[in-house]
N, C-alpha and C positions, 0 to 999 in steps of 0.2 A: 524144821528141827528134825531133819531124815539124815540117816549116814548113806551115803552113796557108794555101792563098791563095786571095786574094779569092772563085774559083769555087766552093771549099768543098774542093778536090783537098789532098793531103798529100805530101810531097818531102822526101826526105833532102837532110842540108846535103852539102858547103857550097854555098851559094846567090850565086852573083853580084846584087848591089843595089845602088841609088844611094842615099845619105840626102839625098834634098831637105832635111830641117830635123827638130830634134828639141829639147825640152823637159826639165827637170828636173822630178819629179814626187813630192812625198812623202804617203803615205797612213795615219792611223792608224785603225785599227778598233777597236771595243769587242768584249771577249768573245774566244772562242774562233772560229778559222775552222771551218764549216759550209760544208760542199757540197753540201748539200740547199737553205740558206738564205743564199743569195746577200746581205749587207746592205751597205748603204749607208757609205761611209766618216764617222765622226764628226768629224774634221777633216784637209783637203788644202788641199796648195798646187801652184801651179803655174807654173813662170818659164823663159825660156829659162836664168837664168845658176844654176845651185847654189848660188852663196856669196849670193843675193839672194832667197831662200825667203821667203817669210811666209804664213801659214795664210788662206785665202779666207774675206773675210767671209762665206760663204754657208755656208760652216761649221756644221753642229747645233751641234758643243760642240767649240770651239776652246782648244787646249790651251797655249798661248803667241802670246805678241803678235808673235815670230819665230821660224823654223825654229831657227834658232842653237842659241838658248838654252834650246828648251826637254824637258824632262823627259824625253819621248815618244823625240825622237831623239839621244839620247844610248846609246852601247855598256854595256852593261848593265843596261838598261833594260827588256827580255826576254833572258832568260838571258846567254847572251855577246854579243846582236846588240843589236836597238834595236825597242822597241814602235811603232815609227814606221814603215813600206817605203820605201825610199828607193828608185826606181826612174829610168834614162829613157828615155821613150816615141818613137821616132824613124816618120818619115812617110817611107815607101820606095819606088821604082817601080824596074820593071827597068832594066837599060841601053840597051835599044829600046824604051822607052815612047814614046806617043804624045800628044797632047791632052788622049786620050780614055779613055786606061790611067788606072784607078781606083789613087785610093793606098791604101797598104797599111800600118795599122799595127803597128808592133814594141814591144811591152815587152824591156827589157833588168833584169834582175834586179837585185839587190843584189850577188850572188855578181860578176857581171858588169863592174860598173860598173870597176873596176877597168881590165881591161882595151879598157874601150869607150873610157873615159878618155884610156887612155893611143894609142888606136888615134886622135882627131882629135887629140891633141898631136903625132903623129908625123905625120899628115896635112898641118898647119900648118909642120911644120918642113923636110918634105922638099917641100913644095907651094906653102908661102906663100899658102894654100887653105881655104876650109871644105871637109866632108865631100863637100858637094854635088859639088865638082869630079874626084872621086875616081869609081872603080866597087872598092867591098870584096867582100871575099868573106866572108859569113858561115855559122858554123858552129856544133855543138854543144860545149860540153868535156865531152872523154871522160871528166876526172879527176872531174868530181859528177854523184850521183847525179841530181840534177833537170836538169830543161833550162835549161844556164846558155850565151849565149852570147860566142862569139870573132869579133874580128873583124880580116882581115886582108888582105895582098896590095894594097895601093891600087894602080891601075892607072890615067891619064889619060881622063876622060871626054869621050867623042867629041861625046858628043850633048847637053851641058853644056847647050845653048841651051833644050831642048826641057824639060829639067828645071827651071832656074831659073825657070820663065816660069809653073811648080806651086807657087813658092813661098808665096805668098799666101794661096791653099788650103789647103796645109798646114801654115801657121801657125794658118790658122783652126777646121781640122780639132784642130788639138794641145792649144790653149789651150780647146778646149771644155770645161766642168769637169762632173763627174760628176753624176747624178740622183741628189740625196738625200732627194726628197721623202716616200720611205717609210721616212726613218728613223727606229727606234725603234718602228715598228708590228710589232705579233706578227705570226709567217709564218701565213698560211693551212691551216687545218684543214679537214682532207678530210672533205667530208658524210656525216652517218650516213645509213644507209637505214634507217629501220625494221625492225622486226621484221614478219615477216609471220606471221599465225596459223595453227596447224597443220592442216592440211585436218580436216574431220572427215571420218568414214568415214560413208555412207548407213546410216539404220536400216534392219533387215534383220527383217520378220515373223517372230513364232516359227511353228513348223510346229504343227499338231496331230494 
């Protein structure tokens, strides 16, 4: 429950951020998750609006012709959840970014989405605003075990101008879609060495 940023540093929440622009993302994998083996997703999609999914043609093996309807993201589809990840990916920079401040990407979970949800509806309603015009404060919830985050406190963004003007980027940055081109390839086996053979020992004269 560390924010990780762009230098490689680690920070407990909560974190003051702006959300320049964010995405709806859904991810389904084949198999069992592996943390040794990193794979490729078998079919994503990616769109700014949720209710307007459909699986990228680039897809290995696409599992419906839209997110909607199909199998994967449906609740009960893995256990009580959905074989599908339903995530969204927000492009963030502090409230004193610059030009030149690199952006910084956030996954927000499924556990999450809830309240990330309900955190631009409330944004919208008291701002007549997207995200972007806000500065949140983001954090971890203490109530799960994994790192699920909250987001809150909207406060007016001073520096509005300098953020909106990253928009572009970080739509470009967002809608980028995943490298699948190893998918389906066995992971990599670590090279044998050889046997090497047992030293002999020098023959040794007998005495007489």
């Amino acid at each position: 429950k560390k924010f990780q940023l762009p230098d490689g540093s680690k920070v407990d929440g909560p974190l003051d951020l702006v959300i320049v622009d964010f995405v709806s993302r859904n991810s389904f994998y084949e198999g069992a998750y592996d943390p040794n083996n990193i794979s490729p997703p078998a079919c994503f999609a990616i769109h700014p609006e949720p209710k307007q999914m459909v699986p990228s043609d680039n897809s290995p093996v696409k599992q419906a012709d839209d997110c909607a309807s199909c199998p994967m993201n449906q609740f009960g589809s893995a256990g009580k959840g959905k074989a599908c990840k339903n995530s969204r990916v927000l492009a963030v920079l502090p409230p004193d970014a610059d030009a030149d401040t690199p952006l910084w990407l956030l996954t927000v979970s499924p556990t999450a989405l809830k309240n990330f949800d309900s955190f631009v509806g409330s944004v919208a309603r008291t701002f007549q605003m997207p995200p972007i015009a806000v500065i949140a404060s983001a954090d971890f919830n203490p109530n799960e075990t994994y790192a699920s985050l909250t987001f809150g406190d909207p406060r007016p963004n001073e520096n509005l101008a300098v953020h909106f003007a990253r928009q572009a980027e970080a739509k470009e940055l967002l809608m980028a879609e995943p490298d699948v081109s190893g998918f389906g390839q066995e992971p990599a086996k670590p090279a044998r060495t050889a046997a090497r053979p047992a030293a002999r020992k020098p023959a040794v004269a007998a005495r007489r």
